[in-house]
DOTORMAR-772386 format. One line per 3 residues: for each residue x negated, y negated, z of N, C-alpha, C. Coordinates in Angstrom, 1 decimal, m for minus. Example, Ala and Ser with C-alpha at 12.3 -4.5 7.8 and 13.67 -1.06 7.14 Angstrom:
<marlums>
m13.2 5.7 7.8 m12.3 4.5 7.8 m13.2 3.3 7.8 ~ m12.8 2.2 7.1 m13.7 1.1 7.1 m12.9 0.0 7.9
</marlums>
This chain:
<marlums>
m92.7 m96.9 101.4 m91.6 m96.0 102.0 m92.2 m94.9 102.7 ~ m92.2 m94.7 104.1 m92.4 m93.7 104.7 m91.9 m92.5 104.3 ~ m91.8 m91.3 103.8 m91.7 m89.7 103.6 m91.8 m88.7 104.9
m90.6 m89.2 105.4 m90.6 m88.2 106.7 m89.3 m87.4 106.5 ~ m89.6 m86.2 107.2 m88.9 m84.7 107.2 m87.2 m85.5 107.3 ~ m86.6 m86.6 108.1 m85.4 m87.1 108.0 m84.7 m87.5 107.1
m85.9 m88.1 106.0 m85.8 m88.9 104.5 m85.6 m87.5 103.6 ~ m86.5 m86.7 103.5 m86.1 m85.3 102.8 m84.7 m84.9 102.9 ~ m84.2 m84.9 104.0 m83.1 m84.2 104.5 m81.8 m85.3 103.8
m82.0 m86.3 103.9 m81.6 m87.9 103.3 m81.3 m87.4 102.0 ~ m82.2 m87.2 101.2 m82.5 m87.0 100.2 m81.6 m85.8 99.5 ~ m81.8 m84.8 100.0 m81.2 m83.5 99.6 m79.4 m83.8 99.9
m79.3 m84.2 101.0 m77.6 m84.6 101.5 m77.4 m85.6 100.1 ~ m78.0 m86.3 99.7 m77.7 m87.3 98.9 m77.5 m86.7 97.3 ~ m78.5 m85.9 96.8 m78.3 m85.0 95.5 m77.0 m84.1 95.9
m76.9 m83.2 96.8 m76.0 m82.4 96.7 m74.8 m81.9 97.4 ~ m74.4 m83.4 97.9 m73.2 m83.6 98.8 m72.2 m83.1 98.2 ~ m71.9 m83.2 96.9 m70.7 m82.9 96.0 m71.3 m81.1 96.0
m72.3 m80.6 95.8 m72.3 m79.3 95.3 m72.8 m78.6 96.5 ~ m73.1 m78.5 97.4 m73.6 m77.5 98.0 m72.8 m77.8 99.4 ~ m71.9 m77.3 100.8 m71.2 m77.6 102.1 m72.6 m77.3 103.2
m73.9 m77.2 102.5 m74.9 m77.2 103.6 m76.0 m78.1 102.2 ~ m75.6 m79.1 102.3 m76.3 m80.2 101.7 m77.3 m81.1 102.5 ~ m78.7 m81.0 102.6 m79.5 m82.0 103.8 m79.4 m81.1 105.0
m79.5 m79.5 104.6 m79.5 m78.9 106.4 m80.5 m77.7 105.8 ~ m81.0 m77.8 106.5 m82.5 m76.7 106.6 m81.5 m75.1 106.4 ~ m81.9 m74.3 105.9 m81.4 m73.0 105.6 m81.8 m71.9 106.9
m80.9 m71.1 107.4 m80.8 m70.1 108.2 m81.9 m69.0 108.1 ~ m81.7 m68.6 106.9 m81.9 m67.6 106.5 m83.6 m67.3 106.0 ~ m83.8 m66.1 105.4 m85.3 m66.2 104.8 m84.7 m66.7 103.2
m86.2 m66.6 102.8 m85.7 m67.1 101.3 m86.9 m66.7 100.6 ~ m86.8 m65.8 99.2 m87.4 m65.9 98.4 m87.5 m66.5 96.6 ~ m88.6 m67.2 95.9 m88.5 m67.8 94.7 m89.8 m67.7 94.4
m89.4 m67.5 92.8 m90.5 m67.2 91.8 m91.6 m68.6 91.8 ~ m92.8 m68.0 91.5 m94.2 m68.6 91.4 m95.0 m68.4 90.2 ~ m95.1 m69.1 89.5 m95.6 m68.8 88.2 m97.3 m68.7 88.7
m97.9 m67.6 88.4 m99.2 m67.5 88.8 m100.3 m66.9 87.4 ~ m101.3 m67.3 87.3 m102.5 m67.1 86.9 m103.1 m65.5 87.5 ~ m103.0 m64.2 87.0 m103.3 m63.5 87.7 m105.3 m63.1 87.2
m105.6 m62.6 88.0 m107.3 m62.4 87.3 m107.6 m62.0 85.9 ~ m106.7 m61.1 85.4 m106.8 m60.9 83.9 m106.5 m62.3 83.2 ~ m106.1 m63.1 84.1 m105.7 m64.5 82.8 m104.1 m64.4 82.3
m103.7 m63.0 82.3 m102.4 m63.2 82.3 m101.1 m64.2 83.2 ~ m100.3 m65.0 82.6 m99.3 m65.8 83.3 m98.5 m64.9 83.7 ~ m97.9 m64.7 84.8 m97.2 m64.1 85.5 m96.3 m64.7 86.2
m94.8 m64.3 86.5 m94.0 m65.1 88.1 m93.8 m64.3 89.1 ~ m94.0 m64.7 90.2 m94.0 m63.3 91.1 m93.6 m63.6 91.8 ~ m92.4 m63.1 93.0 m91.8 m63.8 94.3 m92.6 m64.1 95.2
m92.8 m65.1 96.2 m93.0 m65.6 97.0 m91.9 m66.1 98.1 ~ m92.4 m66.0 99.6 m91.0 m66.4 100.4 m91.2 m67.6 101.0 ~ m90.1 m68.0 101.2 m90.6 m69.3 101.8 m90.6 m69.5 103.7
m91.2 m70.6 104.0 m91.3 m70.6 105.5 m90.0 m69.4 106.3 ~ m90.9 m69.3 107.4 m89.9 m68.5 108.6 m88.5 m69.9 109.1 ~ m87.5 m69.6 108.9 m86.5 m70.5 109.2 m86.8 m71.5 110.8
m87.6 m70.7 111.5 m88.0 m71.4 112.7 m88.8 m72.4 112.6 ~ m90.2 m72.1 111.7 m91.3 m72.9 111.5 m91.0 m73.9 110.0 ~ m89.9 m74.5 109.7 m89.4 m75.2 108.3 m89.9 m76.6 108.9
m88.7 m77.2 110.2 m89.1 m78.2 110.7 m90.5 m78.8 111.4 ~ m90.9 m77.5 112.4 m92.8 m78.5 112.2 m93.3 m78.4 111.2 ~ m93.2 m77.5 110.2 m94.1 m77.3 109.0 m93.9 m79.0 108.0
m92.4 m78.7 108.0 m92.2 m80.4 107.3 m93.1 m81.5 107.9 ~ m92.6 m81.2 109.4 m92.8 m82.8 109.5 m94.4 m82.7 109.7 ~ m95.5 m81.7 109.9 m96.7 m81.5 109.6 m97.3 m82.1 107.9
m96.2 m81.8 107.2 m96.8 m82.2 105.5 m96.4 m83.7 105.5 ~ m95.1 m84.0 106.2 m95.3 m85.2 106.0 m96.1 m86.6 107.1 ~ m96.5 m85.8 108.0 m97.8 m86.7 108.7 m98.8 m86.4 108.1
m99.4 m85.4 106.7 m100.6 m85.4 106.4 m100.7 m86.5 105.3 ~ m99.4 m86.5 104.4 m99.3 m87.7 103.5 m99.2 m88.9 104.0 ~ m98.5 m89.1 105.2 m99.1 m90.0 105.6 m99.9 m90.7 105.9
m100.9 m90.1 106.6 m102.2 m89.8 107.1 m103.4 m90.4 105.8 ~ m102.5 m90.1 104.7 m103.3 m90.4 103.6 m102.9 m91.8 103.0 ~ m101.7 m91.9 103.5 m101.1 m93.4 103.0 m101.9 m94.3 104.4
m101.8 m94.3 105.2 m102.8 m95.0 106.4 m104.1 m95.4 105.8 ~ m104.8 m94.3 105.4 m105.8 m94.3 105.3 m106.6 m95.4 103.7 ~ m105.5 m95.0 103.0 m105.5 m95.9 101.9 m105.4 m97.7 102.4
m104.6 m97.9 103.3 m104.2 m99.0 103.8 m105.2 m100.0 104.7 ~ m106.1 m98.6 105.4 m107.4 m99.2 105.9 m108.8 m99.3 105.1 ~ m108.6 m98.7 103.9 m109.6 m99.0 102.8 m109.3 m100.1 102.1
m108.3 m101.2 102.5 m108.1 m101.7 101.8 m106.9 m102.3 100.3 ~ m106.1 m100.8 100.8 m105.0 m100.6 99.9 m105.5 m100.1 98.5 ~ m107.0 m99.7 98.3 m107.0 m99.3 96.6 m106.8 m97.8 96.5
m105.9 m97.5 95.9 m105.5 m96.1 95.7 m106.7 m94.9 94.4 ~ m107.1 m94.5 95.0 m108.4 m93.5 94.1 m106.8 m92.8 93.5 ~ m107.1 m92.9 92.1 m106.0 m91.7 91.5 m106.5 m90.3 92.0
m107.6 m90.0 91.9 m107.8 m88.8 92.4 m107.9 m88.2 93.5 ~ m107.6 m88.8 94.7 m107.3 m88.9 96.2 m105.7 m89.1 96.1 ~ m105.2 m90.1 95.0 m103.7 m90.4 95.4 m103.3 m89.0 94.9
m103.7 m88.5 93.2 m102.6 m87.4 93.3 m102.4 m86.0 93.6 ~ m103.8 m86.4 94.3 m104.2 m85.1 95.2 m103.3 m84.8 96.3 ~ m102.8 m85.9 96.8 m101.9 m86.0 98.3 m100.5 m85.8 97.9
m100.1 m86.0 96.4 m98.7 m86.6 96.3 m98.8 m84.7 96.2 ~ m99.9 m84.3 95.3 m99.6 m83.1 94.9 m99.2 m81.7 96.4 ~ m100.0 m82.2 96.9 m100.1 m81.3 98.2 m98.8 m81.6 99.1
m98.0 m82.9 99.1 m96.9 m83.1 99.7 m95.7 m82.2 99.0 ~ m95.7 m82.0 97.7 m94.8 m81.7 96.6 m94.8 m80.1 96.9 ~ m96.5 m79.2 96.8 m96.7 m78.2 96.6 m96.0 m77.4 97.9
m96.4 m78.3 98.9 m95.8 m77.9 100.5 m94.6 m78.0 101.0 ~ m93.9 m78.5 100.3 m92.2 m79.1 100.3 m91.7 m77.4 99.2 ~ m92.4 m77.4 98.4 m91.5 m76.0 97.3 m92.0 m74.7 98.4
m93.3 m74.8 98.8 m93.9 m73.6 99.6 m92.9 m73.3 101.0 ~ m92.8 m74.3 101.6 m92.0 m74.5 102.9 m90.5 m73.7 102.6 ~ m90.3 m74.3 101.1 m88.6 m74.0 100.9 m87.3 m74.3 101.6
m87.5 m75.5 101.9 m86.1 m75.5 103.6 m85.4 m75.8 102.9 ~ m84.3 m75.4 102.4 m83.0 m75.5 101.5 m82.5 m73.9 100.7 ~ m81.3 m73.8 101.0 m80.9 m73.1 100.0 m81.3 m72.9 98.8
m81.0 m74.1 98.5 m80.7 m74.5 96.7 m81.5 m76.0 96.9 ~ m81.8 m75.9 95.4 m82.5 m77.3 95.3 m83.4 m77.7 96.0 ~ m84.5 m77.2 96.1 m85.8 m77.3 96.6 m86.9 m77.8 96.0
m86.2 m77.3 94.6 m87.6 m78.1 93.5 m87.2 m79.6 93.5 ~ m85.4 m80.0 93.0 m84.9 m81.1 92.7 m85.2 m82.3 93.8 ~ m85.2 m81.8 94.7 m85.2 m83.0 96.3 m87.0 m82.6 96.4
m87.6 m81.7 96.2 m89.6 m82.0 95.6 m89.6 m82.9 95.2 ~ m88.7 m83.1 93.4 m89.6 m83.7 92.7 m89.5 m85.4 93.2 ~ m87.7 m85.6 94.0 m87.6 m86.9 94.0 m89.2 m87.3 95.4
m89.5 m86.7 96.4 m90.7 m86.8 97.3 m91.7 m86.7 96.3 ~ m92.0 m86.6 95.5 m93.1 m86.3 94.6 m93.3 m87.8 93.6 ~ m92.2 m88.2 93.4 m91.8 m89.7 93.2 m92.1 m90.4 93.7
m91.6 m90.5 95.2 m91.7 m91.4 96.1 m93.4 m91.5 96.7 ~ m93.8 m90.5 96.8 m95.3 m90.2 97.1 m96.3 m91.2 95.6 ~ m95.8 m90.9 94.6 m96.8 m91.5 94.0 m96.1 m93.4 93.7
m95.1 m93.4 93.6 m94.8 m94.8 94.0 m95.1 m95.3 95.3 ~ m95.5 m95.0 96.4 m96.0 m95.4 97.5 m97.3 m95.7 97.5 ~ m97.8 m95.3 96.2 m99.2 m95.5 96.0 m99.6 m96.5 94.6
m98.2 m97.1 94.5 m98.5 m97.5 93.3 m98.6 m97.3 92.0 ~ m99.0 m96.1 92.1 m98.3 m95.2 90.6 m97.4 m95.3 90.1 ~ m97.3 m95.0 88.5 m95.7 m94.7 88.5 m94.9 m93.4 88.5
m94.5 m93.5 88.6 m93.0 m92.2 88.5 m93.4 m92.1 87.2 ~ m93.2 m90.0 87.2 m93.5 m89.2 86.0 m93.0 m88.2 85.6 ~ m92.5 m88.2 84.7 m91.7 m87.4 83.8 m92.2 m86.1 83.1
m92.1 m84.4 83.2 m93.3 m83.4 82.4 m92.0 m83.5 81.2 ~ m92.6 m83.4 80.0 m92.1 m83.3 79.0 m92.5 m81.5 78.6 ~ m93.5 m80.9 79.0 m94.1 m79.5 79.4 m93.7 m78.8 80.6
m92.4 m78.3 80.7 m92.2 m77.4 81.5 m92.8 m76.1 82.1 ~ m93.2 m75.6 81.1 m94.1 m74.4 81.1 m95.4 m74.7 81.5 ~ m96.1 m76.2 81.5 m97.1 m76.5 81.9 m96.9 m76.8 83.7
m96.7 m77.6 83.5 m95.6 m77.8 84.9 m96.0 m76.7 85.5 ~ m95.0 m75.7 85.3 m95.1 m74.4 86.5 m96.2 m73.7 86.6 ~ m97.2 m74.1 85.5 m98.3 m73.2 85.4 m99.5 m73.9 86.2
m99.2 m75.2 85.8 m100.3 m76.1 87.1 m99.7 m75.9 88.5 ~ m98.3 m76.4 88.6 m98.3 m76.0 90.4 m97.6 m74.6 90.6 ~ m98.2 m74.1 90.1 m98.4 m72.3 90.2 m99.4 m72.2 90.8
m100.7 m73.0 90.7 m102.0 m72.9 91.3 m101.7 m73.3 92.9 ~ m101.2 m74.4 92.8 m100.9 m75.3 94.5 m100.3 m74.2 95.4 ~ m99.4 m73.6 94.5 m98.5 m72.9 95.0 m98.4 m71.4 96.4
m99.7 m71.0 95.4 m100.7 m69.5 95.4 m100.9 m69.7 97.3 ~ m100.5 m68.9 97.9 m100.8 m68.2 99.1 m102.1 m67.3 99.6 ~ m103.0 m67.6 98.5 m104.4 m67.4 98.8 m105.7 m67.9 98.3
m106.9 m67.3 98.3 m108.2 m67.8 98.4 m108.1 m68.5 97.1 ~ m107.4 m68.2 96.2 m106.9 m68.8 94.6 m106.0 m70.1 94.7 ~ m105.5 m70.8 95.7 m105.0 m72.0 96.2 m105.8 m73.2 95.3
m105.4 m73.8 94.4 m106.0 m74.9 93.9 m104.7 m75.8 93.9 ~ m104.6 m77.5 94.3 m104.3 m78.7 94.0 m104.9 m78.9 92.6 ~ m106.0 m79.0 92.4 m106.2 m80.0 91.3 m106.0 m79.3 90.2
m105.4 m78.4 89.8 m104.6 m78.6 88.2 m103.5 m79.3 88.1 ~ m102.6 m79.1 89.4 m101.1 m80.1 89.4 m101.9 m81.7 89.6 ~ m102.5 m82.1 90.0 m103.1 m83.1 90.6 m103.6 m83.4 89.3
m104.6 m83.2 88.5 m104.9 m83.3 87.0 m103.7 m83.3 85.9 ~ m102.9 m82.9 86.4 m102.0 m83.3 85.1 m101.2 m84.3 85.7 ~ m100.9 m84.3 87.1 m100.6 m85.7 87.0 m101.2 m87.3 86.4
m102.7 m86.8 86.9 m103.5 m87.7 86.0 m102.7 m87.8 84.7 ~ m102.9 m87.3 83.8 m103.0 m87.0 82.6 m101.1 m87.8 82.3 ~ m100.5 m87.5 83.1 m98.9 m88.1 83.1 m99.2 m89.5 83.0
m99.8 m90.2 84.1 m100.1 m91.1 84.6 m100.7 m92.3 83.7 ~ m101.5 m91.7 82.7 m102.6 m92.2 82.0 m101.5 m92.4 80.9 ~ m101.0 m90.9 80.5 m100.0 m91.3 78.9 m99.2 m92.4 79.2
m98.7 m92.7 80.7 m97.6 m93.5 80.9 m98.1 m94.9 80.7 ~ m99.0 m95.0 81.3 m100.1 m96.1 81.4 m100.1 m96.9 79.6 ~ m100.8 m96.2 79.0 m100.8 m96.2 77.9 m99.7 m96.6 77.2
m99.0 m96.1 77.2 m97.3 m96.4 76.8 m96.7 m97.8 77.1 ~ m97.3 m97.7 78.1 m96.7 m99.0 78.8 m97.6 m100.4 77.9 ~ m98.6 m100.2 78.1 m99.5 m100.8 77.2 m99.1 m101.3 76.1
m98.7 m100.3 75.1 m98.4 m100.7 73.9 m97.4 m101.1 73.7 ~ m96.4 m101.2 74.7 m94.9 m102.0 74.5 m93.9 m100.7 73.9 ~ m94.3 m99.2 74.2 m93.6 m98.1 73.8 m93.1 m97.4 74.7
m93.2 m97.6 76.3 m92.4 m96.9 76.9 m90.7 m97.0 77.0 ~ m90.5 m96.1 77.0 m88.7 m96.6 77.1 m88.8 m96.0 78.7 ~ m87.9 m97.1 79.1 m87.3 m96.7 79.9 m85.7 m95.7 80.3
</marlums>
């Protein structure tokens, strides 16, 4: 399944057609939301962050999603074998860039996580569940970060780590669906 800036917008109209009368439409306005960050002392902290300039929402999207693409191509010319560590590096940076961007009012994380889905199902993976919320925001807190402190691979690593328990699960005839 292709993950283009239309399908997001798909997406979002489709969660919150009943709750929101600007459902699937990029937001006017500026916008700020909390960032769970890692500060130098080690302390966890959340601290506002804004999201994209209302002008630059639409190239910026459709920029993250020709980069994931870009990475789904490229998997396709290697042959189709998905490096988990390449795959959830890409799903992660599609995901981290979609919350950073912010084009929505409301529900920006919810219509993320479902592209965050679709990104690692595109690759074969399965779809993943954090049972660690607070972990969660604390790994893509890193993705998050608007500076030289910018790290993917903690969100990217615990998706591993998702991936594998799921794996496992599956394995032993214990996953519920």
């Amino acid at each position: 399944m292709a993950i283009t800036t239309d399908q997001l917008h798909r997406w979002h109209r489709f969660l919150f057609r009943e709750d929101f009368g600007s459902a699937g439409k990029v937001r006017r306005g500026s916008s700020e939301y909390p960032v769970v960050v890692i500060e130098g002392d080690g302390e966890v902290r959340r601290r506002p962050q804004r999201g994209s300039d209302p002008q630059r929402i639409g190239p910026e999207l459709d920029e993250t999603c020709r980069a994931f693409q870009a990475h789904i191509d490229s998997v396709g010319a290697g042959g189709g074998v998905v490096d988990m560590t390449a795959g959830t590096l890409a799903a992660t940076r599609l995901y981290a860039s979609i919350l950073r961007i912010h084009p929505y009012e409301d529900g920006n994380l919810r219509a993320a996580f479902v592209a965050l889905q679709a990104a690692l199902r595109s690759q074969g993976m399965w779809a993943v569940y954090f049972d660690d919320i607070e972990r969660h925001d604390k790994e893509l807190g890193w993705a998050l970060r608007n500076d030289d402190a910018q790290d993917r691979r903690p969100f990217a690593n615990l998706l591993v780590e998702r991936l594998e328990a799921i794996r496992q699960a599956a394995s032993e005839g214990t996953l519920e669906s």
